[in-house]
C-alpha positions as CSV (number, residue, x, y, z in Angstrom):
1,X,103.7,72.1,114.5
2,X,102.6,75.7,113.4
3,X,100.3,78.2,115.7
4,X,98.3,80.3,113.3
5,X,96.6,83.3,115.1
6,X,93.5,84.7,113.8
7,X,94.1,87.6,111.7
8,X,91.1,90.2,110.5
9,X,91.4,91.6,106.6
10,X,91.8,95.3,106.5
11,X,92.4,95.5,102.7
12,X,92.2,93.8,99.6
13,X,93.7,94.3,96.0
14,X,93.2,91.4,93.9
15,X,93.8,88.4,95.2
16,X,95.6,89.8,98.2
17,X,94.8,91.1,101.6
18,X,96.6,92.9,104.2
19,X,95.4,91.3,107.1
20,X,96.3,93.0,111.1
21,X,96.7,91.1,114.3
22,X,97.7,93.1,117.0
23,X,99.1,96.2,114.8
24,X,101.0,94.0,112.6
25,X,100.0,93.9,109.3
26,X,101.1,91.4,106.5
27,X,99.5,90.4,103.3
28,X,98.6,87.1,102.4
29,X,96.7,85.0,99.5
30,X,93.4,84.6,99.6
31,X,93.1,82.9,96.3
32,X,92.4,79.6,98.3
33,X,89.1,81.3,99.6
34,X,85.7,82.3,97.9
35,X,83.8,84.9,99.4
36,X,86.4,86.9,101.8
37,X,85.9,90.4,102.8
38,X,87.2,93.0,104.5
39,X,86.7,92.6,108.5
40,X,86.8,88.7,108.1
41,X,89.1,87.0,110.0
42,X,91.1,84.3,108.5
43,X,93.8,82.0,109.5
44,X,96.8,82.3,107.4
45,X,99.5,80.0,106.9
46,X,102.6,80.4,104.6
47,X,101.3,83.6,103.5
48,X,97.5,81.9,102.2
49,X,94.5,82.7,103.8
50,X,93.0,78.9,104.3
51,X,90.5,79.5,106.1
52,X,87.8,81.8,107.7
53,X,86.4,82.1,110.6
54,X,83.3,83.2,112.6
55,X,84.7,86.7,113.9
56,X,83.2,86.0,118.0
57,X,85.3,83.1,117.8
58,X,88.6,84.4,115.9
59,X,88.1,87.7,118.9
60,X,88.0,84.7,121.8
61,X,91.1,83.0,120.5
62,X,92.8,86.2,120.3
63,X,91.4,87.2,123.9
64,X,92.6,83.9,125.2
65,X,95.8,83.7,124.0
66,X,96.8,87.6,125.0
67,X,95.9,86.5,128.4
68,X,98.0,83.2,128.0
69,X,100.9,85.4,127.3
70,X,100.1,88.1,130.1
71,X,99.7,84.8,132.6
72,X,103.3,83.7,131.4
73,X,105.1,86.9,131.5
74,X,104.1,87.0,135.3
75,X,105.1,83.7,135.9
76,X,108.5,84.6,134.4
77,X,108.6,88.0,136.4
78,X,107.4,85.8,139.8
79,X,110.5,83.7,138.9
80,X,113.2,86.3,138.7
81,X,111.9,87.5,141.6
């Protein structure tokens, strides 16, 4: 199973993009897309962009799964405790 995390296009040469989620920055295809620019958000998978998405939504995902991770690091600290 693969997680793919919304990531927003900050660049584009060709058919590449640098796309940013969270500070990190990677580049990825987008030859398997027509009509990309930068400030979409795509999802990328083994470095193509396959698809993209409607940016309220990609922003929610990212929301929810940022507070996902926040909810399990306390759970971990709560552990330890």
């Amino acid at each position: 199973m693969c997680l793919a995390v919304p990531s927003k296009i900050i660049k584009i040469k060709d058919s590449f993009a640098t796309v940013e989620i969270d500070g990190v920055r990677k580049k990825a295809s987008i030859m398997l897309l027509d009509d990309v620019k930068i400030n979409d958000y795509v999802i990328v998978h083994a470095g193509f962009a396959i698809s993209k998405l409607d940016k309220e939504i990609a922003r929610q995902t990212i929301q929810d799964m940022r507070d996902m991770l926040e909810f399990n690091d306390k759970k971990n600290n709560a552990i330890k405790s």
